[in-house]
N, C-alpha and C positions, 0 to 999 in steps of 0.2 A: 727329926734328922739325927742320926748318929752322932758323936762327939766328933769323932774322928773325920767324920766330913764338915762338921762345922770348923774344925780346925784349919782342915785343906780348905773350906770354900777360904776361911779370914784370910790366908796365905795368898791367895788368887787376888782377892780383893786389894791385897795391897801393894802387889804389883798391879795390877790393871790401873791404880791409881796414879803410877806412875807412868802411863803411856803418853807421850806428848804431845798438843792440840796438833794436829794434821797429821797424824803419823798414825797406822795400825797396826795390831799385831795377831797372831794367831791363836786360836787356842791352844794349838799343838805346843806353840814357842812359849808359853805360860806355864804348861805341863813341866816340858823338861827343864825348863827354866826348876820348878819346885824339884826334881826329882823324880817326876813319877809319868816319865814319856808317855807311855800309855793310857793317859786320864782325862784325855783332851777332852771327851767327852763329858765327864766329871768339871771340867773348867768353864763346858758351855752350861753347863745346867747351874754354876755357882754364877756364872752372868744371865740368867734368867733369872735367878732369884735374888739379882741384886738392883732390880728397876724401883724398888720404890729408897732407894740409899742414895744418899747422895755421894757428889765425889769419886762415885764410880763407874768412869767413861765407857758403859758397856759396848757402847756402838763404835769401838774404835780394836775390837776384838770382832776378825774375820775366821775364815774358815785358812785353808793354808793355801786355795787356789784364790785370795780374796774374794769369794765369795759371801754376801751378806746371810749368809743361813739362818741367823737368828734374828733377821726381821721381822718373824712371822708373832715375836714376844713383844713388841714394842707396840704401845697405842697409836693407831692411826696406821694408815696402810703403807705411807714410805717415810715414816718419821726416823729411823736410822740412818737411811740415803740423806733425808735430810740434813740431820746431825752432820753426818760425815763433811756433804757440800758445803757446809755453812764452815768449818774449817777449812774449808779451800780441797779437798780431798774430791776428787772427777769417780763417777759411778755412771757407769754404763753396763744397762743389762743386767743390775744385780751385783757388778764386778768392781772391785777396786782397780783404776786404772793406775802406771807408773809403780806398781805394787812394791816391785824392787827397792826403788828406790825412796816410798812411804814407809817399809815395812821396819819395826823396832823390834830388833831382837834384845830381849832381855838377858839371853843368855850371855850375849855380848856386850849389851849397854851397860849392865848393872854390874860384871865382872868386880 
């Protein structure tokens, strides 16, 4: 891995660790949370490679329609849904349900 994305993933990581038990947030809203709006992408790939860390609520980073997109990373076939329900967080269809009103924007929270 580059330096420079080790640097961004650590960045990601330490907001994600800030996300709070029943609340999710987006990859997108992590991006521009760091600066770099367009890297949303870059933020899911730094929560794929952060499953074997602890501390790092990756199942509580959706997509921005709450979508679970990065279930397909997790051991066991709906061990993210899991995750999610077991904080109280309603998934139907793949989807974060009340999203609105789950969703942590860091942009905002962390001001």
């Amino acid at each position: 891995m580059k330096p420079e994305n080790q640097n961004f993933f650590s960045r990601v990581y330490e907001v994600a660790a800030l996300i709070p038990y029943g609340r999710v947030t987006s990859y997108g809203a992590i991006a521009k949370y760091l600066g770099a709006a367009r890297s949303a992408r870059m933020v899911g790939w730094a929560m794929n490679a952060s499953h074997t860390m602890e501390n790092i609520p990756a199942h509580r980073v959706v997509n921005k329609a709450g979508l679970l997109t990065g279930k397909h990373h997790f051991d066991g076939t709906n061990l993210m849904q899991q995750l999610l329900e077991n904080e109280g967080v309603e998934v139907i269809d793949n989807q974060i349900q009340n999203l609105d009103k789950l969703f942590w924007d860091p942009f905002i929270e962390l001001a």
